[in-house]
N, CA, C and O of each residue as an XYZ file, in Angstrom:
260
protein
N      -2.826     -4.417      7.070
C      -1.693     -3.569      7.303
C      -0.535     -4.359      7.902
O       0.552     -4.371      7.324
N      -0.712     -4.950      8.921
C       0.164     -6.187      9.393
C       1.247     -6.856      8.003
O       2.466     -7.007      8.085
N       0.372     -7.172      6.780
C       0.901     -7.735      6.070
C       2.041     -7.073      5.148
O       2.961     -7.698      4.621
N       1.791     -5.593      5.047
C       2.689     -4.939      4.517
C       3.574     -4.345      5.653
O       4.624     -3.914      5.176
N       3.504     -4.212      6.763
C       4.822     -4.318      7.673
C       5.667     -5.444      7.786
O       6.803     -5.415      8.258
N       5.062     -6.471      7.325
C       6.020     -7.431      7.503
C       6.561     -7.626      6.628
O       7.637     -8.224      6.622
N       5.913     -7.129      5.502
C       6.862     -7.232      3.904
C       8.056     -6.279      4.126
O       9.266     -6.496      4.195
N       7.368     -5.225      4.210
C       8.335     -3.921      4.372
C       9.990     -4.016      4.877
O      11.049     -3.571      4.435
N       9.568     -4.890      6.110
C      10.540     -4.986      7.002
C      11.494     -6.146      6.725
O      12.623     -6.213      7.210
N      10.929     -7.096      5.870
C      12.101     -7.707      5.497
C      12.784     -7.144      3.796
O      13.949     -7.342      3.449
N      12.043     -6.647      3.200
C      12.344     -5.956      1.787
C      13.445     -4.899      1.944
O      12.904     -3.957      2.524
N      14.268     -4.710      1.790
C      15.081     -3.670      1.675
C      15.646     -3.210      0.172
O      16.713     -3.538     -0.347
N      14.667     -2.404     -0.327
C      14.883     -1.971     -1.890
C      15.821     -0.964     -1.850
O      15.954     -0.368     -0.781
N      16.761     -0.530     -3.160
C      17.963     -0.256     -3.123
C      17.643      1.990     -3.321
O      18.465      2.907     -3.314
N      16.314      1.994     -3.444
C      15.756      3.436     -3.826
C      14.309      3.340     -2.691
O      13.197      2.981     -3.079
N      14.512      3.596     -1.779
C      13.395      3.182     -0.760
C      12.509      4.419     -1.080
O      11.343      4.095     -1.306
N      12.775      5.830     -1.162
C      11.673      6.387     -1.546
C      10.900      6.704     -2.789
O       9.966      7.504     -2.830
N      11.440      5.900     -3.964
C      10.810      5.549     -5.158
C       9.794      4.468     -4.496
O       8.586      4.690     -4.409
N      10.362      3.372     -4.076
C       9.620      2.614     -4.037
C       7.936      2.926     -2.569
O       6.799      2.471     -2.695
N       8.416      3.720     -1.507
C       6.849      4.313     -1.052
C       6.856      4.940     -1.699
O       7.326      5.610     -0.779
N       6.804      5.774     -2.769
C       6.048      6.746     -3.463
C       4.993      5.224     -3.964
O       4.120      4.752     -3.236
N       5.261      4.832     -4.965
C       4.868      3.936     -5.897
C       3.894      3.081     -5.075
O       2.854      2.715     -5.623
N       4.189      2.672     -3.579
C       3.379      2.207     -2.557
C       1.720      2.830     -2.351
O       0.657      2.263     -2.095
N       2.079      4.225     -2.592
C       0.926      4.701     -2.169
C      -0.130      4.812     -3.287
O      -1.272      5.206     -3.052
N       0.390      4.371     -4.781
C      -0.683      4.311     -5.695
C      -1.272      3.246     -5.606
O      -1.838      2.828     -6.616
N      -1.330      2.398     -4.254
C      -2.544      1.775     -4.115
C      -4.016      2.234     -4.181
O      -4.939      1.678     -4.775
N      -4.040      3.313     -3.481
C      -5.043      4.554     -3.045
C      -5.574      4.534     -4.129
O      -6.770      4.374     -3.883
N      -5.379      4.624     -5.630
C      -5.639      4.552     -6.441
C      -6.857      3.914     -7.046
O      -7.773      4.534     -7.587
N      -6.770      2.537     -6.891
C      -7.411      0.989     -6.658
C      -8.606      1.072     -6.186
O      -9.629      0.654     -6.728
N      -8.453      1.940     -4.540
C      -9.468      2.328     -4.130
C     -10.359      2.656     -4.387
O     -11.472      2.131     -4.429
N      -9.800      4.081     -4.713
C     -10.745      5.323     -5.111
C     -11.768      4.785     -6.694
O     -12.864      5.209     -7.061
N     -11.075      3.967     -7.192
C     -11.545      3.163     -8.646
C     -12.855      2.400     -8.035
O     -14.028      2.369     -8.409
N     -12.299      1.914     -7.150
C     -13.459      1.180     -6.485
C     -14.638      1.184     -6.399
O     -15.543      0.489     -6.861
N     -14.520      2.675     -5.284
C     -15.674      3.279     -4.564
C     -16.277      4.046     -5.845
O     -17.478      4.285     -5.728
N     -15.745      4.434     -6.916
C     -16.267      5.464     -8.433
C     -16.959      4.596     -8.788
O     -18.142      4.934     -8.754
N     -16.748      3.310     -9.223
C     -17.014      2.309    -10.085
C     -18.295      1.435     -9.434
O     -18.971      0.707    -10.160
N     -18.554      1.571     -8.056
C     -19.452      0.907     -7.033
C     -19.364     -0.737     -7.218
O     -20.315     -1.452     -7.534
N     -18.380     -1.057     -7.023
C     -17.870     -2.563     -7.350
C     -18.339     -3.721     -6.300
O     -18.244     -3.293     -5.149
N     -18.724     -4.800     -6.348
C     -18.844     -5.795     -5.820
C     -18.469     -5.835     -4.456
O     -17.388     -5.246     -4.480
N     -18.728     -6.229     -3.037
C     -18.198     -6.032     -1.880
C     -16.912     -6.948     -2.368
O     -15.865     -6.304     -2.426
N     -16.811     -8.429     -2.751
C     -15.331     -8.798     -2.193
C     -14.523     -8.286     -2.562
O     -13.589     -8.051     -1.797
N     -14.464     -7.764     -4.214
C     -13.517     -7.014     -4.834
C     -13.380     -5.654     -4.252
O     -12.335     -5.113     -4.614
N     -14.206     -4.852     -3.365
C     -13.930     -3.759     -2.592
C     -12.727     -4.020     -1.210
O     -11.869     -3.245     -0.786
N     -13.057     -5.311     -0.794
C     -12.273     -5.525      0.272
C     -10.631     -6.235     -0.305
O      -9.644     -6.275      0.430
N     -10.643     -6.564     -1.232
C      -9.211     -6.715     -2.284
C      -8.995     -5.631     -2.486
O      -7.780     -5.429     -2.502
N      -9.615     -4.714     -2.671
C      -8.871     -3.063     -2.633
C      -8.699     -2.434     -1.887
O      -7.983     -1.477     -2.181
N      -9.141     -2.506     -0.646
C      -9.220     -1.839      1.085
C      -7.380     -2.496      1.236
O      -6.351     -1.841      1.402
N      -7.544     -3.811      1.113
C      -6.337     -4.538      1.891
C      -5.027     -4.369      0.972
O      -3.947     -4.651      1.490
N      -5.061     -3.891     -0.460
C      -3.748     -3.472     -1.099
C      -3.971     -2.010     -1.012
O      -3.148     -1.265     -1.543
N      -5.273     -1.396     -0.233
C      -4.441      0.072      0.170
C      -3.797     -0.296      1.576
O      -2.575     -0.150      1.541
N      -4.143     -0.608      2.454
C      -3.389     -1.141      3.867
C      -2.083     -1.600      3.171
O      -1.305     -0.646      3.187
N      -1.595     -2.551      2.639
C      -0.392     -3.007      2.462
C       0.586     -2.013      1.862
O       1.732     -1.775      2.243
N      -0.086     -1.479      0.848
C       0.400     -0.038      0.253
C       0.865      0.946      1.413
O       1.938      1.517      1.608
N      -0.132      0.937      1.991
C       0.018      2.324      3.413
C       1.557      2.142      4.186
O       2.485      2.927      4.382
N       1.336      0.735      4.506
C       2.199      0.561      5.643
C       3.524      0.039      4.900
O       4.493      0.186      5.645
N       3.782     -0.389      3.963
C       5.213     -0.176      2.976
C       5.338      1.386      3.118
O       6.154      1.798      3.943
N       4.786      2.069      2.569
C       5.278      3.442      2.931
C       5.604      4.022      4.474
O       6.448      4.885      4.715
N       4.921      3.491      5.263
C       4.791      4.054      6.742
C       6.266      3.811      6.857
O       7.065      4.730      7.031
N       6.726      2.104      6.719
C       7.761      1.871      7.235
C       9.360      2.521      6.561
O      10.392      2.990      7.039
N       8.929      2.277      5.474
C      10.366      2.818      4.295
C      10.252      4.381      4.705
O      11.351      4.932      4.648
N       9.113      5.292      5.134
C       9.420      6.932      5.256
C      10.039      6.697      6.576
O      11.052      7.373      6.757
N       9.625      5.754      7.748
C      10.128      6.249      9.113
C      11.372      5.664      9.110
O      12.065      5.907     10.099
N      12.016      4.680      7.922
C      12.813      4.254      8.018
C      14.256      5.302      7.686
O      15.321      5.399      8.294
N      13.686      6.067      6.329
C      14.231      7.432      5.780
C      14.225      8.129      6.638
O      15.341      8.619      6.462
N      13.835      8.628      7.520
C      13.561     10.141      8.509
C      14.854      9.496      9.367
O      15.297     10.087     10.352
């Protein structure tokens, strides 16, 4: 999560809530994951682009509000 706050915060996209929407179809990845019962490392490559996903959105919505 760290890693997508720090992206976040230097990224300044020109449609910030297109772009967290689009953030949060990391979740996606996930959920593919855990359906699919995939390999642990490739589970934890999908844990950490939902975290990065999460927190691009965290920051671009609190940035919007």
């Amino acid at each position: 999560m760290l890693f997508g706050t720090a992206l976040a915060v230097r990224f300044v996209p020109r449609n910030p809530g297109i772009i967290a929407m689009l953030a949060l179809l990391s979740t996606v990845g996930e959920l593919a994951a855990i359906a699919a019962d995939v390999p642990q490392p490739l589970f934890f490559v999908a844990v950490f682009t939902v975290g990065t996903g999460n927190s691009v959105f965290g920051v671009l919505w609190i940035t919007a509000l």
